[in-house]
Every structure is written in C-alpha cells, then in structure tokens.
Kinemage of the C-alpha trace (Angstrom):
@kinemage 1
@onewidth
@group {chain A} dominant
@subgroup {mainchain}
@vectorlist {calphas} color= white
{ca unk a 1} P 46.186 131.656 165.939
{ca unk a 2} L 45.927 133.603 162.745
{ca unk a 3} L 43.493 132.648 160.436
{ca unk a 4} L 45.167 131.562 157.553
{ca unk a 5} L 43.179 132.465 153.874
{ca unk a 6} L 44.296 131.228 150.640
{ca unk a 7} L 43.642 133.988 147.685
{ca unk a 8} L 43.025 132.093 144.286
{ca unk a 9} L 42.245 133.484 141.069
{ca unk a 10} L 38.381 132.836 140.217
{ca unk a 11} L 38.573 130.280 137.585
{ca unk a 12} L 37.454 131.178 134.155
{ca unk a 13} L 34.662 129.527 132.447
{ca unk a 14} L 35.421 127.570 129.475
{ca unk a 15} L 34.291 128.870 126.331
{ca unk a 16} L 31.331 127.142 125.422
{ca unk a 17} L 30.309 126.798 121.514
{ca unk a 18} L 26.978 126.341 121.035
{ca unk a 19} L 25.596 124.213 118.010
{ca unk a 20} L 24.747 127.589 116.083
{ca unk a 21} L 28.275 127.961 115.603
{ca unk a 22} L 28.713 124.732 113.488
{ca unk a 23} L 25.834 125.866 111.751
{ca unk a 24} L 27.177 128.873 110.773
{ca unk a 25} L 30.913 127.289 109.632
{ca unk a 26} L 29.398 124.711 107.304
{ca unk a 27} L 26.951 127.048 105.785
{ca unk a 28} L 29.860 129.725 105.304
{ca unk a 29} L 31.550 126.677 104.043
{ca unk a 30} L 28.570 125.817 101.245
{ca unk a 31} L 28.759 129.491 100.424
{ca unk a 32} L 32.138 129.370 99.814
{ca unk a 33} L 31.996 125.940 97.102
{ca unk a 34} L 28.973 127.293 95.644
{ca unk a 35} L 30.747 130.666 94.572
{ca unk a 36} L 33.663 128.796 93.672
{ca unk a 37} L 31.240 126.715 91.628
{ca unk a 38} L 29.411 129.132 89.932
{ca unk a 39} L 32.691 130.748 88.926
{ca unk a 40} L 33.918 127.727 87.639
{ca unk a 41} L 30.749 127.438 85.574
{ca unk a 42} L 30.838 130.744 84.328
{ca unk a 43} L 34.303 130.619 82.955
{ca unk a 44} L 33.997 127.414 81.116
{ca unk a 45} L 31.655 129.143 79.002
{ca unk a 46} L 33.390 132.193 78.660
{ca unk a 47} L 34.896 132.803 74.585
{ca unk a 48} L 37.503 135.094 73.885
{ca unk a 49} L 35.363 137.630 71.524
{ca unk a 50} L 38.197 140.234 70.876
{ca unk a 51} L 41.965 140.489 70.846
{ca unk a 52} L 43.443 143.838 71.475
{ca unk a 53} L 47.010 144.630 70.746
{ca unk a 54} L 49.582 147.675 71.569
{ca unk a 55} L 53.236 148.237 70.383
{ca unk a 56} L 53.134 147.841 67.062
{ca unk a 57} L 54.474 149.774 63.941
{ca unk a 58} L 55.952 146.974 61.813
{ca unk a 59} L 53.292 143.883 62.591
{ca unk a 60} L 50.186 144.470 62.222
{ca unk a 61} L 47.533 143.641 64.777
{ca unk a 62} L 45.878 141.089 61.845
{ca unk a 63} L 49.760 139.444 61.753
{ca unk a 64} L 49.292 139.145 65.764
{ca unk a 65} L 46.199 137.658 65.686
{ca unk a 66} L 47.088 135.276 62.976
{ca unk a 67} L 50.146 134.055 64.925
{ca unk a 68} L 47.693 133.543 67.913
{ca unk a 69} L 46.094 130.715 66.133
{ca unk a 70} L 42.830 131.309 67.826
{ca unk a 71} L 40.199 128.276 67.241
{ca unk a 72} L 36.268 129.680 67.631
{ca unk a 73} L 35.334 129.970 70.391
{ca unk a 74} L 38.356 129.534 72.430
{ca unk a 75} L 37.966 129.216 76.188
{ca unk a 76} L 38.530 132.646 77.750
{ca unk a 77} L 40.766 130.778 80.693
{ca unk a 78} L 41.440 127.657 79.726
{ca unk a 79} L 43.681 129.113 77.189
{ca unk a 80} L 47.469 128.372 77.973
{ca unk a 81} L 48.946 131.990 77.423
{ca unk a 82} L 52.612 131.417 77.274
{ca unk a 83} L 51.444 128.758 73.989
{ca unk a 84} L 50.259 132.477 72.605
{ca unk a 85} L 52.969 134.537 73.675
{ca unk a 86} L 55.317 131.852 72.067
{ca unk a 87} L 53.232 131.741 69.054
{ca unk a 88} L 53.906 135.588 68.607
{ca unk a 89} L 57.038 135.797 69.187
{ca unk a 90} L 57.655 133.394 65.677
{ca unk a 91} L 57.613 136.986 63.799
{ca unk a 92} L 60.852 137.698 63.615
{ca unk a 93} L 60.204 141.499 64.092
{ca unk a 94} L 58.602 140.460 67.942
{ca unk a 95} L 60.991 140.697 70.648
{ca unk a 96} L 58.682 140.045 73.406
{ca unk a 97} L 54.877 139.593 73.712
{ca unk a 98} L 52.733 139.259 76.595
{ca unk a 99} L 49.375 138.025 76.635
{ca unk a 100} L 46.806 138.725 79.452
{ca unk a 101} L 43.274 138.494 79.843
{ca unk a 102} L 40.578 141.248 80.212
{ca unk a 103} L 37.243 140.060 82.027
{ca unk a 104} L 35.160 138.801 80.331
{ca unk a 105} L 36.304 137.917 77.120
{ca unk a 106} L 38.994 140.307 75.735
{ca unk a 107} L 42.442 139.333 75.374
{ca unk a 108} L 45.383 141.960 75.442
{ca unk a 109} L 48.471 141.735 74.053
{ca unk a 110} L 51.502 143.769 74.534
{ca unk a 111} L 54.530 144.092 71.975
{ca unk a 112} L 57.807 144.598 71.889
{ca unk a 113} L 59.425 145.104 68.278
{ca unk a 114} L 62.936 144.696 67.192
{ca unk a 115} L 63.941 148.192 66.265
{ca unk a 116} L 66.511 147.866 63.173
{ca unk a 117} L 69.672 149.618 63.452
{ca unk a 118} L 70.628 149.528 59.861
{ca unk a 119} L 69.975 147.999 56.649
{ca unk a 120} L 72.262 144.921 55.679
{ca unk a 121} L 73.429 144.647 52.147
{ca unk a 122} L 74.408 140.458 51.465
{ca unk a 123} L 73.417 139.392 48.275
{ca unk a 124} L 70.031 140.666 49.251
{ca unk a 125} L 68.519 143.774 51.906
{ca unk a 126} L 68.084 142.763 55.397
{ca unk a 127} L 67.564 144.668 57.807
{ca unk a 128} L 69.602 144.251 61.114
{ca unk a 129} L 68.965 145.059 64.796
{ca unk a 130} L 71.726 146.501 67.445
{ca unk a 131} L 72.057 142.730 68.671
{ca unk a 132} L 72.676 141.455 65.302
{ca unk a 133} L 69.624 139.712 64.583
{ca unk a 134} L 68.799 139.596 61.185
{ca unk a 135} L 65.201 140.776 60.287
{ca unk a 136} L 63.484 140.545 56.609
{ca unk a 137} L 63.272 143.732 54.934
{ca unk a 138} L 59.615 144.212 53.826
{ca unk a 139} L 57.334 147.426 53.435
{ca unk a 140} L 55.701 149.027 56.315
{ca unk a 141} L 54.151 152.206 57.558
{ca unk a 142} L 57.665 152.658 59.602
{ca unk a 143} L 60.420 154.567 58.018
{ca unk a 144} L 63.598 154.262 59.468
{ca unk a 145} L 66.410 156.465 58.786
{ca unk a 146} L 69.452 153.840 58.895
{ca unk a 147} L 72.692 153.710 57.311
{ca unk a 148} L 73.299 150.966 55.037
{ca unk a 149} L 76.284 148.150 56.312
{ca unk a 150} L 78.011 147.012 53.072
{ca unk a 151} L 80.586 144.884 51.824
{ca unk a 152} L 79.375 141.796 53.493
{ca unk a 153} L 80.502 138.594 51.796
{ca unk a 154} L 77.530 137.332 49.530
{ca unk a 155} L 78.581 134.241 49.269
{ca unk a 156} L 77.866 133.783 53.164
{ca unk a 157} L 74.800 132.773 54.446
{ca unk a 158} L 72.140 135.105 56.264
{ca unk a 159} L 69.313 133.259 58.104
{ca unk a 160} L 66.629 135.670 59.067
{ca unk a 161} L 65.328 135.612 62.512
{ca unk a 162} L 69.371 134.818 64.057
{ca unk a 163} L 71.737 136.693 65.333
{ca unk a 164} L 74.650 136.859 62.613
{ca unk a 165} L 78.182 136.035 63.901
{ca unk a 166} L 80.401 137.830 61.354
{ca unk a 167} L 82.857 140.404 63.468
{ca unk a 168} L 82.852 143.010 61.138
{ca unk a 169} L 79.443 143.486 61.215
{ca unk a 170} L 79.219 143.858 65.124
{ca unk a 171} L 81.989 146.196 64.624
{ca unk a 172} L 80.243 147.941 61.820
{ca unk a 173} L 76.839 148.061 64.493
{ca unk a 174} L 78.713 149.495 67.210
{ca unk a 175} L 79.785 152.191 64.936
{ca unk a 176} L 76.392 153.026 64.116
{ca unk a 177} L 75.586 152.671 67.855
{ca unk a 178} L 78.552 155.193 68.443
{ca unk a 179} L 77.205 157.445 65.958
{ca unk a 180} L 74.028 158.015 67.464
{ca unk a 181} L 75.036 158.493 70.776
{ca unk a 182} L 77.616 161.308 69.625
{ca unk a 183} L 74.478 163.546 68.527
{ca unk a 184} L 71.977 163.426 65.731
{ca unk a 185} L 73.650 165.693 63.164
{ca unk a 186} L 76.750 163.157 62.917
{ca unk a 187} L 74.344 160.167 62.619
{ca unk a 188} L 71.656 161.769 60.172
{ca unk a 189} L 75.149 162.385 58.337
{ca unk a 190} L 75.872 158.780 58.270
{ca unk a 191} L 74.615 156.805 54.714
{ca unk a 192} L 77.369 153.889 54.582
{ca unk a 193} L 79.885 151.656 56.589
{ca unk a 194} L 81.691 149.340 54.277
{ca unk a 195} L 83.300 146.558 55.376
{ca unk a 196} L 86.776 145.718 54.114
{ca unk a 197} L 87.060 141.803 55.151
{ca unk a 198} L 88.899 142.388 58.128
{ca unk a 199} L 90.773 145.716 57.097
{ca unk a 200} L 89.773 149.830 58.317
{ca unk a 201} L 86.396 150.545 57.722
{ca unk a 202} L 85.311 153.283 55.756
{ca unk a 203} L 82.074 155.516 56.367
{ca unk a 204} L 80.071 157.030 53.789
{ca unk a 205} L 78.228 160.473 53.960
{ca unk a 206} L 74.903 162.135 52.664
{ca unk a 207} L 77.275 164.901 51.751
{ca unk a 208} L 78.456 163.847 48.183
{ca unk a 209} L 79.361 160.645 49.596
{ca unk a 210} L 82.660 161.708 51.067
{ca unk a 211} L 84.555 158.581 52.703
{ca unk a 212} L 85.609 159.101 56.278
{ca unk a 213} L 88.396 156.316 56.667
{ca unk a 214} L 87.653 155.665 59.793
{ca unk a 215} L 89.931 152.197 61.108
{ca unk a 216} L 88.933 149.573 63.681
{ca unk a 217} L 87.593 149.900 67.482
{ca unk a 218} L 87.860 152.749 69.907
{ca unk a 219} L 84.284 154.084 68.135
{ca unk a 220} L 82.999 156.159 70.220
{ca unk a 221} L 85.931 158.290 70.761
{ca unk a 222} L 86.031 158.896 67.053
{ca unk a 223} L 82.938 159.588 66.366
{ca unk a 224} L 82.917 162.631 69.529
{ca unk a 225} L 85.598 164.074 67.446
{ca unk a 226} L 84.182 163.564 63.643
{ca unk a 227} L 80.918 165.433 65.166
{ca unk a 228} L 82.794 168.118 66.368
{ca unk a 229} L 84.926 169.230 62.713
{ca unk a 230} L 81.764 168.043 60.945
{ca unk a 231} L 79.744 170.395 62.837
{ca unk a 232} L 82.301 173.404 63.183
{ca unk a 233} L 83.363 172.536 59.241
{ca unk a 234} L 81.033 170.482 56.753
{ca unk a 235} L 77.533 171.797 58.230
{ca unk a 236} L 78.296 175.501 57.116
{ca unk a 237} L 80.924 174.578 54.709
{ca unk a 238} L 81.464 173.504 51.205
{ca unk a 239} L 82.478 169.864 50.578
{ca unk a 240} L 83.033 169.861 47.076
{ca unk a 241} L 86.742 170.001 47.193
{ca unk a 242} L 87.147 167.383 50.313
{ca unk a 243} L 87.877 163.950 48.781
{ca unk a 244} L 88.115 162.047 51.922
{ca unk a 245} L 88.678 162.507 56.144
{ca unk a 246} L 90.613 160.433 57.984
{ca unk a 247} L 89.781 159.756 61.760
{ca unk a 248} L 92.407 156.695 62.084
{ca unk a 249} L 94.787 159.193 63.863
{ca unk a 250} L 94.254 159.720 68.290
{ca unk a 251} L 91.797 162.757 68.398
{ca unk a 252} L 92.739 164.153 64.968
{ca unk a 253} L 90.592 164.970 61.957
{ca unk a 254} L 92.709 164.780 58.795
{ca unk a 255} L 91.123 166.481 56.008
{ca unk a 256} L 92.571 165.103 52.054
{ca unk a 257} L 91.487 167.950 49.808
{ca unk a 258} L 91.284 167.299 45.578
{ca unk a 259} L 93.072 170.798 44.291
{ca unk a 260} L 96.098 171.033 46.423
{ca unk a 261} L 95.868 167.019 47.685
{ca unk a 262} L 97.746 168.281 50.567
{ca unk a 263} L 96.355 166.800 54.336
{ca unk a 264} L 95.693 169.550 56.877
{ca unk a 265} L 95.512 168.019 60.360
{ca unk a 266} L 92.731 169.989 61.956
C-alpha cells in the first residue's frame, strides 16, 4: 500500500507588534499636535507689517490700502481676505482684486483696473469702460487717448460705478470698439461720436473735425472700409475742401466736397 503524504503550505507566523511600536505611534502622534501647536501659536501673533500691491495706474497703492481698512496690528491669518478683496473692489476703477498672504507678515494684492474706453459727455465728464460702466473722471498719472461720446441726454441720470443702459451709448462703444480693432491710424483719427437720440450717428475727426456720417450697426464693416480711403486718401491728402464722408452706403466711401459740393463715390 502506497504511503499516502499530505503536502501543506508551512503556515506563516503572525505578525507580531511589539510594545515599541505603540511607543513609537503615540510619540509620532505628540510630535504631530505639538507642531500643529506651535504653529498655531506662532500665527496668532503674527501682524500684517506691509501691504504690497501690483496693477495699478489709476489707484494708488495708498487708495488700496485705505480701502483695506487695516486695524493695527491685524492678525496675519485670522484676517478674512475676501472682506479685503470686497473692500477694494468699492473703487469704482477696481475690477477685480485678490488678496493673498506672504509669510510672515506681508500681504499682496493684485489689481485689475477698469480700462476706459472713452470719455462720456452728460451734463458732466465721465469716463466710460467697454462694458458701460460708468467711472468718475479724475486726474491721474494715466493718459488715455479716447474719443469723446456726446450728445447724451443731460437731463438723464449717470450713477458712477453702474453700468449705463442707454442703447445709443452701447452702440456708440461698439463703434469705438470697432475702431480700434480696424487699426490704430483710423482710431487715433477718431475725436467724437455724437449721438442723435435714436437717429445715424455721426463721427468726428482730429482732422479739422470733418463729420463721417456714419448710420447705425454693422460697425465693424464700416470702419474696415473708412480705414482703408482714410489711409489711401486723408493721411497723405489735404482735407480742407472735404466737408463731410458718408459711410451709410454697403462698402462705399462717399466723399461731400465744399467747392464743387458734388459726392464722388470712391
């Protein structure tokens, strides 16, 4: 009779944990709470001591820090930022702001300006951005070379710091939007768009102030083809005798001149 042998696999050992090992956890533990601890500690006594600030041209870093409303010795991190950020962003000129902290106890700020897109004439001088917002006109180191919107009903009110709803004047800022898209000799060119209560607007140039009657919608268009005879004919070209252009007409330039006061479609 055979022998019969049963093969088994040797049966591994349990892992056994010594006490050293619990040792080691709770101190590891302890080490852990006590850095936690001391960081705690150290941060609760941590003062913002400087406020540094990038993106501006119109505010001014002593308008930022102003707006901050910093108390002495304000807690470096217990400090909500998004209170700050909001407190910013009351200037009217701020389109975003973003506050972060710099270990140990600087505070940086980063700024995003409304950038006007041309000067609004109401009554009083605004200036306006390409949204619409309206944005007080004061003195700074920025110069911006903007045409002026005009014809805007005085009587109506202007709130600075909204976005105005009047039609005509988006129309008026996608005109200037147009412009500078179509190249920077047409829009350097570009002094005036008056508003006619709902009827064709009518540009204004540096150029002895000759009107361009240049309609309603389909801006950009118009404005390609105004660059092109202005560049070709008004750069190099007297303009004494020109006493107005007309862009109303589908990719025509029509040219009014004072002697003759014929129209020569160009």
């Amino acid at each position: 009779m055979a022998d019969e042998r049963t093969d088994s696999a040797p049966e591994s050992d349990a892992p056994r944990y010594g006490k050293r090992v619990y040792v080691y956890f709770a101190l590891l533990v302890l080490l852990t709470a006590a850095v936690f601890a001391v960081k705690a500690r150290w941060q609760s006594r941590a003062y913002v001591t400087q406020v540094m600030v990038d993106g501006m041209s119109v505010v001014t870093r002593d308008e930022v820090v102003r707006l901050m409303k910093l108390a002495p010795r304000t807690p470096m991190y217990e400090t909500d930022l998004t209170v700050l950020q909001r407190n910013i962003m009351a200037n009217t000129f701020v389109r975003t702001a973003v506050v972060k902290r710099d270990a140990p106890s600087t505070l940086r700020v980063t700024v995003v300006e409304r950038t006007p897109a041309a000067l609004l004439m109401a009554g009083e001088l605004y200036y306006i951005d390409p949204e619409g917002v309206v944005l007080p006109y004061i003195a700074s180191s920025e110069t911006y070379d903007i045409p002026v919107i005009s014809g805007v009903d005085s009587s109506a009110r202007i709130t600075v710091g909204t976005r105005i709803a009047n039609p005509d004047v988006h129309e008026a800022l996608r005109i200037v939007a147009a412009a500078r898209a179509a190249g920077d000799g047409i829009f350097h060119a570009l002094s005036e768009v008056r508003l006619r209560r709902g009827k064709d607007i009518v540009l204004y140039s540096f150029d002895a102030g000759i009107p361009i009657l240049f309609g309603r919608g389909d801006a950009a268009r118009k404005l390609v083809t105004l660059d092109a005879f202005w560049q070709t004919f008004v750069v190099n070209g007297s303009t004494t005798d020109i006493q107005y252009i007309d862009v109303r007409y589908d990719g025509q330039v029509v040219v009014s001149r004072r002697p003759s006061r014929q129209e020569n479609t160009l």
